[in-house]
Each structure stands twice: as structure tokens, then as C-alpha cells.
C-alpha positions as CSV (number, residue, x, y, z in Angstrom):
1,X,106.4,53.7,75.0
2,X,102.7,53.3,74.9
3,X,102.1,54.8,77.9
4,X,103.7,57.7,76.9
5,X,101.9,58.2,73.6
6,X,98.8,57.5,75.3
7,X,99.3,60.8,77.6
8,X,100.7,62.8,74.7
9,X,97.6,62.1,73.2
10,X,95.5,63.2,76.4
11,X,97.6,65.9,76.6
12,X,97.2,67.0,72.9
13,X,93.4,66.8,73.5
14,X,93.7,69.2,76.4
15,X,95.2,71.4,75.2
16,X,94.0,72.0,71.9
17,X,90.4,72.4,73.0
18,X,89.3,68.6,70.9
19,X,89.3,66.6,74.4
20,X,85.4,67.7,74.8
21,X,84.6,67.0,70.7
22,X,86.4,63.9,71.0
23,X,85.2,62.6,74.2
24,X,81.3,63.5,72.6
25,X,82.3,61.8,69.5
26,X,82.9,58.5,71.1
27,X,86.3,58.7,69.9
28,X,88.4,58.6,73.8
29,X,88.9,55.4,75.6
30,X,87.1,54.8,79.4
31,X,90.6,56.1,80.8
32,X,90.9,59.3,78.4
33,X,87.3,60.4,78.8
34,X,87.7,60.1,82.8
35,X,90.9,62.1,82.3
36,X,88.9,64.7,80.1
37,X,86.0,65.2,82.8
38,X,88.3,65.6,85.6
39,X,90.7,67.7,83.3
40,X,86.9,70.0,82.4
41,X,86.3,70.1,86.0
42,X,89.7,71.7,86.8
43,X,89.4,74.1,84.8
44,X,89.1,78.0,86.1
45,X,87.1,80.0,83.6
46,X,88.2,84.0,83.6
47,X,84.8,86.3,83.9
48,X,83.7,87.5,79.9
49,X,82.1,90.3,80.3
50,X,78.6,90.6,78.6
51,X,77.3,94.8,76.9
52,X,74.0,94.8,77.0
53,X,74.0,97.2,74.2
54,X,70.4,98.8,73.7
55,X,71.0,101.4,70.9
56,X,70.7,104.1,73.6
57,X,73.4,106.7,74.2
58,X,74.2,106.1,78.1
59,X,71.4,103.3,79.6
60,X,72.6,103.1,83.5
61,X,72.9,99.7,84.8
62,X,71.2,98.9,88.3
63,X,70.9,96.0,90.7
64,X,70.3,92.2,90.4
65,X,68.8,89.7,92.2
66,X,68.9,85.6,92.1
67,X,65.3,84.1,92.7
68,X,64.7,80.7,94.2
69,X,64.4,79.1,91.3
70,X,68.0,80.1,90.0
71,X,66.5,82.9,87.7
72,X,68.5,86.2,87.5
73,X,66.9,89.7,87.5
74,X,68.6,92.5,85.9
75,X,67.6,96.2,86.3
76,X,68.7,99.4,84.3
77,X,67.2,102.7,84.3
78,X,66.9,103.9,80.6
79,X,67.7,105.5,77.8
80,X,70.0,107.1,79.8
81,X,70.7,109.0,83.1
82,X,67.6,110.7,83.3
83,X,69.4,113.3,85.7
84,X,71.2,114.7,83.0
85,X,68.0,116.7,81.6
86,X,64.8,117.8,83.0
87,X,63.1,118.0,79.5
88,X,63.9,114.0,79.1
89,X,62.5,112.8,82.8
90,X,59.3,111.9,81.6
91,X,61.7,109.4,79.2
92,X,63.0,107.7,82.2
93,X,61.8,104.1,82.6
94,X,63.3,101.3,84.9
95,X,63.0,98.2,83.1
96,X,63.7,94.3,84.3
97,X,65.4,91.9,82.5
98,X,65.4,87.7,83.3
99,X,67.6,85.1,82.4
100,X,67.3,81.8,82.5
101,X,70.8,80.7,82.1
102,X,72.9,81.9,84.4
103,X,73.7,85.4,82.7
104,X,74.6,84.0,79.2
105,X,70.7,85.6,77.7
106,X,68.7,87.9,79.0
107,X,65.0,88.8,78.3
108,X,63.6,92.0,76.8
109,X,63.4,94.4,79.3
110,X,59.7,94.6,81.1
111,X,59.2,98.4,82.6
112,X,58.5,98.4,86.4
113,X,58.6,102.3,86.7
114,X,58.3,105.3,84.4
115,X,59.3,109.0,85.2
116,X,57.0,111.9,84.9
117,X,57.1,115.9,84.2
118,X,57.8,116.0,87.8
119,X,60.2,113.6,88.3
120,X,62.6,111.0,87.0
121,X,63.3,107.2,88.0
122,X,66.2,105.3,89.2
123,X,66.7,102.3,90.2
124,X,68.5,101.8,93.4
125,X,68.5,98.2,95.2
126,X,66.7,94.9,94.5
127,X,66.9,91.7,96.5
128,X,65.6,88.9,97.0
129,X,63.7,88.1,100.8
130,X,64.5,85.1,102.4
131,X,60.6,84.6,102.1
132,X,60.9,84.3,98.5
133,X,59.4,87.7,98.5
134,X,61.5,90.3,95.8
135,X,62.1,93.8,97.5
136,X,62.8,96.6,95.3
137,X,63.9,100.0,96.2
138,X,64.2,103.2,93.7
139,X,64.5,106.8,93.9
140,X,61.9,109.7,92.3
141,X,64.2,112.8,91.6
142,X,63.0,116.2,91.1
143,X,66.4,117.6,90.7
144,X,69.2,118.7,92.7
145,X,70.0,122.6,92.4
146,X,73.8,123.0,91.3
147,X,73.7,126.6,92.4
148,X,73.2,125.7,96.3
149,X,73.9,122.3,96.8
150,X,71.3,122.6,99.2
151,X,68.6,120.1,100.2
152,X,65.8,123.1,100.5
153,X,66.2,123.1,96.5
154,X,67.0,119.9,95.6
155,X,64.6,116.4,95.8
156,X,65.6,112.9,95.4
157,X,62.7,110.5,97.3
158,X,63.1,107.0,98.1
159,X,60.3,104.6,97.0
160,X,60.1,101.1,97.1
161,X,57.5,97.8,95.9
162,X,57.7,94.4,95.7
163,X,56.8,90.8,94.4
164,X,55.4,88.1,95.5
165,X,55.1,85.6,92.7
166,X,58.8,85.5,91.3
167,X,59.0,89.1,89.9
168,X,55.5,88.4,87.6
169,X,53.7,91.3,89.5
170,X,54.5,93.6,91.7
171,X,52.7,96.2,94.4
172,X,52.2,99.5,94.1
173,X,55.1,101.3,95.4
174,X,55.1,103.2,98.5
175,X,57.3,106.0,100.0
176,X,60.7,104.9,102.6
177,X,60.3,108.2,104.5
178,X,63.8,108.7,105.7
179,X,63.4,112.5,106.8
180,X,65.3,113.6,104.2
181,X,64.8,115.5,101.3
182,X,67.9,114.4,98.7
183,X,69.4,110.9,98.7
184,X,72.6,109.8,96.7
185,X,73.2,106.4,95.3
186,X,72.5,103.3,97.2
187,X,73.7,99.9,95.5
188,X,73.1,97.1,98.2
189,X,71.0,96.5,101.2
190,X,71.2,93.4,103.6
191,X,68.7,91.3,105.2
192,X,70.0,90.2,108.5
193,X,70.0,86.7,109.8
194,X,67.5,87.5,112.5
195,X,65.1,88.6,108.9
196,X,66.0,92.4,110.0
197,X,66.0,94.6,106.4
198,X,68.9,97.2,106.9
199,X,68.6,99.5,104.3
200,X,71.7,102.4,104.4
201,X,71.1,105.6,102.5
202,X,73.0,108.8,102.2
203,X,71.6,112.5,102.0
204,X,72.4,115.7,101.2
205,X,72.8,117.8,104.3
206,X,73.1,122.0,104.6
207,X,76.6,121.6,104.4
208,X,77.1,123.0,101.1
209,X,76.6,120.0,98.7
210,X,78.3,117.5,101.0
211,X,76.5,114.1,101.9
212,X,75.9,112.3,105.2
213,X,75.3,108.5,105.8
214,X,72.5,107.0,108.3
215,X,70.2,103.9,107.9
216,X,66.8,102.7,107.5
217,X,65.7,99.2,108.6
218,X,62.3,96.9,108.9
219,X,61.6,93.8,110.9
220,X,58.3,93.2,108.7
221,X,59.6,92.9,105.2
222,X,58.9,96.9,104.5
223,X,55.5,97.4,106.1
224,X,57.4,99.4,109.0
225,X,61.0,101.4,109.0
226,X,62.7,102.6,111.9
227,X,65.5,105.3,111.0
228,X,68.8,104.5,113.2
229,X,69.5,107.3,115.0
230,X,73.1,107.3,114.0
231,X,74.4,109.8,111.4
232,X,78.1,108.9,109.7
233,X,80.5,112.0,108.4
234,X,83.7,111.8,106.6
235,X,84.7,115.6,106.1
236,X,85.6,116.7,102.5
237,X,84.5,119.6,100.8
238,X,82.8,120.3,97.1
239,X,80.5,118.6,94.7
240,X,79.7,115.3,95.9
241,X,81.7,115.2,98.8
242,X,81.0,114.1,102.8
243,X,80.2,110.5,103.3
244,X,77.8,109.0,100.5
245,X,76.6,105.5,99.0
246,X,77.1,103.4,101.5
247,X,76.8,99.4,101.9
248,X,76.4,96.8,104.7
249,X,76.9,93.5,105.3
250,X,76.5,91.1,108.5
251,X,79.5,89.2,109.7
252,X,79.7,86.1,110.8
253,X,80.0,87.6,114.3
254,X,77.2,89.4,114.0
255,X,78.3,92.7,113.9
256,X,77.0,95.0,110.8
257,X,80.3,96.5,108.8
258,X,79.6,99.3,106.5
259,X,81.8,100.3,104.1
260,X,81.2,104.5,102.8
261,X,82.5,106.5,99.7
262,X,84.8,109.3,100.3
263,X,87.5,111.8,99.2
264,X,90.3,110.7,100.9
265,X,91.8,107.9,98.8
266,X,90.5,105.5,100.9
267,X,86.9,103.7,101.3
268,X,85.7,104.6,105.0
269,X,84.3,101.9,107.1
270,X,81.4,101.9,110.6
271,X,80.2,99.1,112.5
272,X,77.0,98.1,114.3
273,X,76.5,95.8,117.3
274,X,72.6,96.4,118.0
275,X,71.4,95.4,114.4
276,X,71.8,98.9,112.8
277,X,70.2,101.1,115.8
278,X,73.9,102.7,116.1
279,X,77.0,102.8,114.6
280,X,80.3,103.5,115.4
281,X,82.0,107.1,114.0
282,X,83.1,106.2,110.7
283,X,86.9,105.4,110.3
284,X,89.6,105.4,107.2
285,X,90.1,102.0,106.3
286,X,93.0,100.3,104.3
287,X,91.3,99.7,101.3
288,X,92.4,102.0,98.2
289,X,89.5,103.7,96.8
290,X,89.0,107.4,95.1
291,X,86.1,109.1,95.0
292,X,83.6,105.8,94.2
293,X,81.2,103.8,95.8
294,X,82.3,100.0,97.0
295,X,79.3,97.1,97.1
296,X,79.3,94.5,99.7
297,X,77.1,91.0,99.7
298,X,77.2,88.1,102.3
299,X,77.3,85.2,101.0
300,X,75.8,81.7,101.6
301,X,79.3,80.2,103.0
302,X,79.6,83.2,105.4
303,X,82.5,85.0,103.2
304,X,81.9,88.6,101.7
305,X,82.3,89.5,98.8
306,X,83.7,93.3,97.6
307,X,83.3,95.3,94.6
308,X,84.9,98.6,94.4
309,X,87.3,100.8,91.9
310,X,91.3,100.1,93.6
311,X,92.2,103.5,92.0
312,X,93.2,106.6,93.8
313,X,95.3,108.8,92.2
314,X,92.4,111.4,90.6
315,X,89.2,112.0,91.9
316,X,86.6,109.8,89.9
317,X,89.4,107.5,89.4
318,X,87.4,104.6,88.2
319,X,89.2,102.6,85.4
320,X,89.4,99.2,86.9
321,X,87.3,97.4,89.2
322,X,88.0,94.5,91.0
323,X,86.1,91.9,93.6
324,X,87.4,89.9,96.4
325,X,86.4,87.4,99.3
326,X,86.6,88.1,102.8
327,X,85.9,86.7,106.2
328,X,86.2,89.8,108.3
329,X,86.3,93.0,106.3
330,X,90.3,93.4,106.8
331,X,92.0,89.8,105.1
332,X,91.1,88.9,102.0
333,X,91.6,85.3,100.8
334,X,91.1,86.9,97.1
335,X,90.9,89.8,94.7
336,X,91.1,90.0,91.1
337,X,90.3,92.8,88.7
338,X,87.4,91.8,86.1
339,X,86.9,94.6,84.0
340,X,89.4,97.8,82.8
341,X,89.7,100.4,80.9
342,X,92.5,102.5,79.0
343,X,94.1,105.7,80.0
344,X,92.9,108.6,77.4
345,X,96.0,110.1,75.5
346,X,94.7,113.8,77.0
347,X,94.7,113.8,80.8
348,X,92.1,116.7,80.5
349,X,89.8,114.7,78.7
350,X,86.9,112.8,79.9
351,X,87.7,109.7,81.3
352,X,86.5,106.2,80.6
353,X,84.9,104.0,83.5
354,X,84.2,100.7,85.2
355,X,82.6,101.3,88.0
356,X,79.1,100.8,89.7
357,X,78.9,97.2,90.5
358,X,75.8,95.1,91.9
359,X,76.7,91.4,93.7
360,X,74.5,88.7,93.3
361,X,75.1,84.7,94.0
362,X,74.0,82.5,91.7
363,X,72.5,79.2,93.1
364,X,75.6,77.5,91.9
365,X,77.6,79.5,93.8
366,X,79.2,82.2,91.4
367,X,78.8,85.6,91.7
368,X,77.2,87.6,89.3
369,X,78.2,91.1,88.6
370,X,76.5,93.9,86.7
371,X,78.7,97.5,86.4
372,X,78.6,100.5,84.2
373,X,81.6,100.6,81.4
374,X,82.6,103.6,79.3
375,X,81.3,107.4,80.0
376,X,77.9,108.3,82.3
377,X,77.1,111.1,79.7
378,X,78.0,109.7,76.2
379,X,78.7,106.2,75.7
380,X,77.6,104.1,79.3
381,X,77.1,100.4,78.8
382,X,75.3,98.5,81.3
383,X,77.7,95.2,81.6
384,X,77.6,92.0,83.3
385,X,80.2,89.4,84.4
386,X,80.1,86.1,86.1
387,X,82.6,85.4,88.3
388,X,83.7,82.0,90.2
389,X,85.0,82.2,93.7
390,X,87.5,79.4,92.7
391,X,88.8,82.0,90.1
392,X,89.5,85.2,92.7
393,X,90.8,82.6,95.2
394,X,93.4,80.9,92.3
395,X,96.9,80.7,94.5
396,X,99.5,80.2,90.8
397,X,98.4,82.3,88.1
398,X,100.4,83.1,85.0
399,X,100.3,86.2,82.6
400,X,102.0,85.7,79.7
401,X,101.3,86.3,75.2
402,X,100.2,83.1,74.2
403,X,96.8,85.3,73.7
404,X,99.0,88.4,72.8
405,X,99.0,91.6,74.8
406,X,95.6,91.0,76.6
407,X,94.1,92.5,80.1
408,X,96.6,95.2,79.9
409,X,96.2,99.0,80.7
410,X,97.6,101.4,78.1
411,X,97.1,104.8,76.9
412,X,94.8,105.6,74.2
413,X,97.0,106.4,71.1
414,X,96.0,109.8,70.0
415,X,97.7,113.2,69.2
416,X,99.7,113.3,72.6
417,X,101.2,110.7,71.8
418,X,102.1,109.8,75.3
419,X,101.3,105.5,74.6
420,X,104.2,103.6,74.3
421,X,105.2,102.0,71.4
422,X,104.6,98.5,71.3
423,X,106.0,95.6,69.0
424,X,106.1,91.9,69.6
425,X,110.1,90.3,68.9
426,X,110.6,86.7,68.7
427,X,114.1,86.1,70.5
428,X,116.3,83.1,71.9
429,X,113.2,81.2,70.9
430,X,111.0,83.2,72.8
431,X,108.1,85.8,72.2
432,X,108.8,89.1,73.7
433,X,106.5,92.0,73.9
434,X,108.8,95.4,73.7
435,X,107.9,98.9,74.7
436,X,109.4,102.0,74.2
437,X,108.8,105.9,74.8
438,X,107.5,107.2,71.6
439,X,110.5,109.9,70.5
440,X,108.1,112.6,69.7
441,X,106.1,112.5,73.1
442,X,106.8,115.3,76.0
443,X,105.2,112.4,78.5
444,X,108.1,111.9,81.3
445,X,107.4,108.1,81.0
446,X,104.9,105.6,79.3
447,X,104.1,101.8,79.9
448,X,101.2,99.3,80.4
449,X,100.0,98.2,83.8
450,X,98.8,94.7,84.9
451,X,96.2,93.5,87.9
452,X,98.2,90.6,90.1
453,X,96.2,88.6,92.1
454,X,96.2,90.4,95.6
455,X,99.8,89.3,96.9
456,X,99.5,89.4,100.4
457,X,101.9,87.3,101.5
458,X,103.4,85.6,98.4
459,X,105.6,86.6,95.4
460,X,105.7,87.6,92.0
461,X,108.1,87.0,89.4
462,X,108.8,88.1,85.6
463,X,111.1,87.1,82.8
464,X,112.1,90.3,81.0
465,X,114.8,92.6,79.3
466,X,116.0,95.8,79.6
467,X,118.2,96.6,76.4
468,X,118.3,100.4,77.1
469,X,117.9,102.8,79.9
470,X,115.9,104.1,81.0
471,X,113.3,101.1,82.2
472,X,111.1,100.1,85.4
473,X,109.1,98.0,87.0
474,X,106.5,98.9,89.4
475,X,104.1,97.7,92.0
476,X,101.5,99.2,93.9
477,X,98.3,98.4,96.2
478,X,96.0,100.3,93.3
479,X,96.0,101.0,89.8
480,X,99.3,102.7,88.7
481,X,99.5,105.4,86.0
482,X,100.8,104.5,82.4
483,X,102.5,107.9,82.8
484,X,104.1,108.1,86.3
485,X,107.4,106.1,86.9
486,X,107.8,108.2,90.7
487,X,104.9,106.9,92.2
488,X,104.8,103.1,93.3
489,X,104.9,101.1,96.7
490,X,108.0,99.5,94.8
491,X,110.0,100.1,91.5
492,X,113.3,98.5,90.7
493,X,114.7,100.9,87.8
494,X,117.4,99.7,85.1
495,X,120.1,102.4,84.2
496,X,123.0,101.7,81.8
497,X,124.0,97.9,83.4
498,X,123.2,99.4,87.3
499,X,119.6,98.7,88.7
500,X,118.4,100.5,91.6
501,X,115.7,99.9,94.0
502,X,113.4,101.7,96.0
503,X,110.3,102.1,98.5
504,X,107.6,104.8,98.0
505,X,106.4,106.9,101.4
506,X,103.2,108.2,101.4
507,X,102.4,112.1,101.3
508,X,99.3,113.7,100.8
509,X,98.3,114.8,97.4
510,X,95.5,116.7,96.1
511,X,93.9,116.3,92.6
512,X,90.8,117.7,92.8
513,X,88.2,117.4,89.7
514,X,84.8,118.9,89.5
515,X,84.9,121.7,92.4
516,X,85.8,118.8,94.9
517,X,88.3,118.7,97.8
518,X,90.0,115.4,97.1
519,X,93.1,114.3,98.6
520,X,95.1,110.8,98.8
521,X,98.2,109.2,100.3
522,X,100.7,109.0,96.8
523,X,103.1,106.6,97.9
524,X,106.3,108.5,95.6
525,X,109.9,107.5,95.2
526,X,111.9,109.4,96.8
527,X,115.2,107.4,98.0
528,X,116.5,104.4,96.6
529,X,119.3,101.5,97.2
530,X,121.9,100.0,94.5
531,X,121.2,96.3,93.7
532,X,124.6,94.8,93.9
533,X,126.6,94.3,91.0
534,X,125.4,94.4,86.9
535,X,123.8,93.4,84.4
536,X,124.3,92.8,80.7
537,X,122.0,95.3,79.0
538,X,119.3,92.9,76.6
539,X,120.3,90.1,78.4
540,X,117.0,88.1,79.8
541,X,116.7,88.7,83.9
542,X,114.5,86.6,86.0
543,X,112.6,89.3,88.8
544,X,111.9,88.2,91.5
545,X,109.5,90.3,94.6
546,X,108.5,88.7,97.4
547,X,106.3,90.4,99.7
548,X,104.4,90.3,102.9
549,X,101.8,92.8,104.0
550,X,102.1,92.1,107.8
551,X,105.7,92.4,108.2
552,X,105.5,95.8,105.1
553,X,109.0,93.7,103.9
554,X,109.7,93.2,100.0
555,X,112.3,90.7,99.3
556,X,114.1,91.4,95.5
557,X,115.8,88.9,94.2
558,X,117.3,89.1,90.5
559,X,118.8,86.3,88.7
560,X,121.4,84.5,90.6
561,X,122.3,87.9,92.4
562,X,121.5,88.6,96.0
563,X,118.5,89.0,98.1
564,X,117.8,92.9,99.3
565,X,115.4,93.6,101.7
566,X,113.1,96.8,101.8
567,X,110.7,98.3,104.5
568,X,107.5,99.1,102.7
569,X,104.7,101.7,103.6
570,X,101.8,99.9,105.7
571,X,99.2,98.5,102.5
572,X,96.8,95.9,102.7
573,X,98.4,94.5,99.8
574,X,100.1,94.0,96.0
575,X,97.4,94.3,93.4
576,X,99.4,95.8,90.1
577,X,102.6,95.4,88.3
578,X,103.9,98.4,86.2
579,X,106.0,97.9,83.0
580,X,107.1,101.7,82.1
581,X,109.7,103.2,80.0
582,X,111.6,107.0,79.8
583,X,114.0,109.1,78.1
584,X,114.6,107.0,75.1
585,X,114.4,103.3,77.4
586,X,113.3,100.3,76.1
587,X,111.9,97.4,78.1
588,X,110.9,93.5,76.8
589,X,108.5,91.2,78.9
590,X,108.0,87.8,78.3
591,X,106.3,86.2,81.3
592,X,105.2,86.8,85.5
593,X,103.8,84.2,87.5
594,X,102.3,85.3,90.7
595,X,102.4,82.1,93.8
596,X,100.6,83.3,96.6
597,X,100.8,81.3,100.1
């Protein structure tokens, strides 16, 4: 008996968030504060997001850095993207911010360059040299002629400076003379094990306004580059379009991997085996991606961390971004989303972003993540999130509404009113979040959409109702629409008391945006399979998917029913679970619990 009120006591303490008062207070036993410091140590913190809100209408955010010392450096070009006005260049400042703390403050921001009449300042990539030395690389642009999209009338130089005394004072900056007249966004550059800089760039080429990738790279720290002789295409067409932002990493075998933006739905990869002199033609890889840069870093274990927008079905798709680990470029032992945002109630309004991310370590091992959240022209927060590896690699996680409705995407209510309805219903003891179609929309379907961990090889199952037709459930290797029930790697759909399964094959879809050719592989529903036997319409149903990559095989198992099997299209993985709702159908969700392998 005592034993047992001793750990319902522990327990209590746990849970309730007084174990660490308690223990502090003197108030817990030897055994109960050893239990509460292993219980602290256990426990996997979720990345909160930090605005760094200025007061300026659309501040850019820009690359970080971890010194020796453990300090952070944080860069953002300011008050806002200076390329959006020529009268405001002269406005445009690059400023630094340090903390001290790991990311939880920041300084105020110290200005390392200012624009001119001639020419505004971005910041590009910052690093820090395994001399201690901090590297710094930004670009002076004199505007890029919209009428052409040609280099001849368009400037964007490449500058760089750097520190030697812990980012106090820096050199004066000096010109990376790449040959080229207009660059495009670089986030990341590597420093080779060998102490090799490799610095990738992209440029506009005479190929109306479409971009080309090559590399720059030093063996002195910046005194000397040495252009590769390489030059990376990806096709496309339009604004913005060809082969742009690229970034590298080493891999533990040595080989360089580059990963490049395109148009095809897909992030585009290269690889170098002489140190960056040349690089293989660039290839699609399997990685989901729209039209959106990715950022690589190599970390002190030897893993690799990726950030990058896993959204693809418009062009500047950018409304969640998400980070994993891998070893080789192709498995990934983790990938989480960390930051979202909501679907606007018009499609043909501007869209909302998070997207842009820098990579750090910290020198306790997490990584630290700056990014760009909301709108590049109006309302553009620089934000920053840490994130532990032990939290992208967790193998059991739960999403349930013991916090409410929370990391969720929805549609923006508004006049469309094409969000679904939601209300929370406490039932057979349990709390149940309900959504249905709103009766006035002309939307075909509305739901909310959740990241999984990156299921692999694993499964996923969810506790949840479907008291009237029509209802589904969805999962997909990128974001899914709030809107689209057709469109899915998987949906199981609940009709009357019959559910239904089926696959989605790929076909080739264009949604172009902004004058440029952009096309991805929709995975859409087009046949589907009758789960055998019925259901009892309200009733609670236990759904359970398990799925491996390797074998493209989904395994659908629902309550005490039967197990079908379905051949999947070839994706690297399961990354988001769809809860939608049409013609009048209602669905309730209680609970899914992801166990990866």
C-alpha cells in the first residue's frame, strides 16, 4: 500500500508540472528527487518558435552561426526586402544579433552592412571557420530588370568579410568574383574536412529569366576562389525558374551532395567526388518539394541535417517546413515539421509562408533554426526555433486534445467559407473533436491536416468516428490540401456503413503561379477496393495503416476486421494525415499514435 501511494505521488508530481517546485523546495525524498531528475532528463521538449518582431513591415531573416564559445549569431537584412523598391535601397541594412543563451534572448541588432543609392544589401551565408575565424558572405543588388529577365540588365554581386575576434570586428569586405552578373539566394556553404570552403551559387543565365547552379570554393579561408567548372540545369521555364539556391554538404564518404531548388515538385540533387572541381548532371530526387529552396548542414556526429518546405501541390507552396536527420542523403532516421501555417479561405489570395531556414548546431548538440513566417511583402517575421535531434528522431509519438486542437492545418475562416466547422463533444467519456462541411460553402471538401513523424517503415493508428457520410482519412508524403479529398498516397473513405479504400498514382499536374512553368507528380484517387464488411455509423473505429516505403505496401487494418493490402506509388515516405469531410459528412477524432520501427 505504501508503495503504491508513494508512486502515485511521484506520478502526481510528474505530471502536474510540481515535481521540479517540489524537488527545489526540499519537499521530495532522496528516492522521489532521483525519480524527478531522471523523469526531467527524459523529457523531449517540442521546438517553440521565437518572432523576432522589430516593428518593421517585412524584416527578412538570414543565416546563423554558433561561435566557439557557444554564442549564437543571428543575421537579418532590414526593414524589409530591400528588393522590393529601389527608392528604399539606401534603407537596407544587415544587422547581427548575439545570444548568450542558447536562442532564448537575443541582443539588439549591430549593423554589419548598409545599402546605397546604387545598391541594396542582403545577407546571404555566415559560418563559422574551423579556425575560429567567422566567414560572412552577402550580396549588393542593383536590381534585376523584370522586362528581360536577362543578366545584361540585371546586377546582384557577391561580397564577402569576416572576423577574427568572435564577430567584435570585422574586415572590409571584398568581391567573390564568380563571373556572373546576377545571383539568386544562397542559404548554406560548407567547409570541408580537408578545411576546403565550397561555396554554391546560382545565376541568372540568357535563358530568359531562368537560373543555373555552379560553385565557388577556397583552400585559404577566402583569400583565393577557384570557380568549379561545372554548371548544374534543371529545365523549367518562367520567373524564377532553372536550377537556383542551392546547398552542399560532405558525407561521411567524402563525396559533396548538393541538393538544388526546382519546378518540378521535387528538390534536385548533384554529387562531387573531387572536392567540388565537378559535379555530376543534376538528377530529380525523392524528396517532395515545390518551388523552394532546401538547406543542408553536417553535423559534428557525421548525420545531416535538412530543412526544406514538404509541399508540392502549387508553385511557392511553402506552408510547412519541416527538418530531418540523415546519414546518406536518401534514409532518413527523422523528420518532423516545426513550424506551419493555415490555408487562406480565397485560393487566389496571397499565401502565408514558412520557409527559408538557416541550420546551425548548438554546442550542446541541438540545432538551431531561423526561417521567414507570414508574407515576403507585408507581414514577414524573422523566426527562430530550437530543435533537439532526440525530438525528430522520437520512435512513439501521440497527437491527441489534451492541449485542444493544436499543430493543426486549417483554412482561414473568411467569406468562402470553405473551413470546416469545428466543435469539441465529450462522448463515452471521451473528448472528441468534430468537423463538418460548413452547409453554405461550394468547397467540394474541408478538413484539417496533421504532420506524422516520417513513417518509413512503421504505422499509424487513430481512434475516431464517422457518424455521417461523407468522411476521409488521408495520408500523403507532403502537405495535403484542407480542400482536396482526390489527392492522397492513401485515403480510406466512410460512405453510409461501407468504407472504401484506395491508392493514389501519380500524374503530372501543372499549377503554375507568377508566369512560371511548374509542374508536379499529384498522386490522385482514381480506383478504390471495398473494406470487407460494415460499420455502425458514430460508432468509435480504431484505424489502423501500416506502411513500408521499400516494399510501397500499406497494410489497413480497422477494428477487429481484416487486414487489406495495397501497392502504393514509390515515396520516400508518410509525413501527413488528412482528416476531411464532404457533401454534408461529419467526422470525430479523438486520438493517433504513430510507432515507427
Amino acid at each position: 500500500m505504501g508503495s503504491n501511494s508513494e508512486f502515485g505521488r511521484r506520478q502526481f508530481l510528474t505530471v502536474s508540472g510540481g515535481v521540479v517546485a517540489a524537488a527545489a523546495a526540499g519537499q521530495l525524498t532522496a528516492a522521489d528527487q532521483a525519480f524527478a531528475a531522471s523523469t526531467a532528463a527524459s523529457v523531449i521538449r517540442a521546438p517553440q518558435p521565437f518572432t523576432l518582431d522589430l516593428g518593421y513591415r517585412a524584416p527578412r531573416s538570414g543565416p546563423i552561426a554558433t561561435l566557439k564559445n557557444g554564442d549564437l549569431l543571428w543575421i537579418s537584412t532590414e526593414p524589409e526586402a530591400p528588393y522590393l523598391s529601389k527608392s528604399m535601397w539606401s534603407l537596407s541594412r544587415i544587422a547581427m544579433r548575439r545570444s548568450a543563451d542558447g536562442g532564448k534572448s537575443w541582443s539588439s541588432g549591430h549593423i554589419l552592412q548598409r545599402g546605397s543609392k546604387e545598391y541594396s544589401v542582403m545577407s546571404f551565408g555566415l559560418r563559422t571557420l574551423r579556425s575560429g575565424k567567422v566567414l560572412h558572405v552577402f550580396a549588393r543588388s542593383g536590381g534585376y530588370d523584370y522586362e528581360t529577365g536577362t543578366p545584361e540588365k540585371s546586377l546582384r554581386e557577391l561580397f564577402f568579410h569576416y572576423s577574427a575576434d568572435g564577430a567584435k570586428t570585422w574586415s572590409s569586405a571584398q568581391k567573390l568574383d564568380t563571373g556572373e552578373r546576377y545571383h539568386g539566394d544562397v542559404l548554406s556553404f560548407e567547409q570541408l574536412r580537408n578545411g576546403r570552403i565550397v561555396y554554391p551559387f546560382c545565376f541568372l543565365t540568357n535563358v530568359k529569366s531562368q537560373f543555373a547552379v555552379s560553385v565557388m570554393f577556397s583552400d585559404d579561408e577566402g583569400k583565393t576562389w577557384t570557380r568549379s567548372a561545372s554548371v548544374l540545369t534543371t529545365g523549367g521555364g518562367g520567373f524564377e525558374s532553372g536550377a537556383s539556391e542551392p546547398t552542399v554538404v560532405e558525407l561521411s564518404d567524402g563525396r559533396l551532395w548538393m541538393l538544388i531548388r526546382a519546378q518540378t515538385g521535387h528538390l534536385w540533387e548533384s554529387f562531387s567526388t573531387d572536392n567540388g572541381k565537378t559535379w555530376t548532371k543534376a538528377t530529380e530526387t525523392i524528396l517532395p518539394s515545390s518551388n523552394a529552396p532546401a538547406t543542408a548542414l553536417r553535423l559534428l556526429s557525421g548525420e545531416i541535417a535538412v530543412a526544406w518546405n514538404d509541399h508540392v501541390n502549387s508553385n511557392y507552396a511553402r506552408q510547412t517546413l519541416v527538418v530531418g536527420l540523415t546519414a546518406d542523403g536518401k534514409n532518413f532516421s527523422g523528420l518532423r515539421e516545426i513550424d506551419l501555417t493555415d490555408f487562406p479561405d480565397d485560393p487566389a489570395a496571397s499565401i502565408p509562408h514558412s520557409t527559408y531556414a538557416f541550420l546551425t548546431e548548438t554546442i550542446e548538440g541541438d540545432l538551431a533554426v531561423p526561417y521567414n513566417k507570414g508574407n515576403w511583402s507585408r507581414h514577414n517575421r524573422p523566426t527562430f526555433a530550437r530543435v533537439s535531434k532526440a525530438w525528430l528522431k522520437e520512435r512513439r509519438v501521440t497527437a491527441d486534445l489534451k492541449d485542444g486542437r493544436t499543430g493543426w492545418h486549417t483554412i482561414d475562416p473568411g467569406p468562402n467559407l470553405s473551413a470546416a466547422v469545428e466543435r469539441y463533444i465529450l462522448e463515452d467519456g471521451l473528448l472528441w473533436l468534430e468537423i463538418e462541411q460548413n452547409p453554405k460553402s461550394k468547397a467540394a471538401a474541408a478538413g484539417i491536416i496533421k504532420n506524422l513523424p516520417l513513417i518509413t517503415d512503421g504505422e499509424v493508428e487513430l481512434k475516431v468516428k464517422a457518424p455521417q457520410s461523407e468522411a476521409y482519412l488521408l495520408f500523403n508524403n507532403s502537405l495535403l490540401s484542407p480542400r482536396n479529398a482526390d489527392e492522397a498516397c492513401l485515403r480510406i473513405r466512410f460512405r453510409g456503413n461501407r468504407i472504401f479504400l484506395g491508392a493514389g498514382k501519380a500524374k503530372t499536374t501543372e499549377n503554375n503561379r507568377r508566369s512560371t512553368q511548374y509542374q508536379y507528380p499529384a498522386l490522385k484517387i482514381t480506383d478504390e477496393v471495398a473494406y470487407p464488411g460494415t460499420f455502425e455509423p458514430g460508432a468509435a473505429l480504431n484505424v489502423r495503416l501500416r506502411f513500408n516505403a521499400s516494399q510501397s505496401k500499406a497494410m489497413v487494418t480497422i477494428g477487429e476486421a481484416e487486414t487489406v493490402e495495397l501497392q502504393t506509388d514509390k515515396i520516400f515516405g508518410l509525413t501527413f494525415v488528412g482528416l476531411l469531410v464532404g457533401k454534408g459528412g461529419k467526422l470525430r477524432f479523438n486520438s493517433m499514435t504513430t510507432t515507427l520501427a
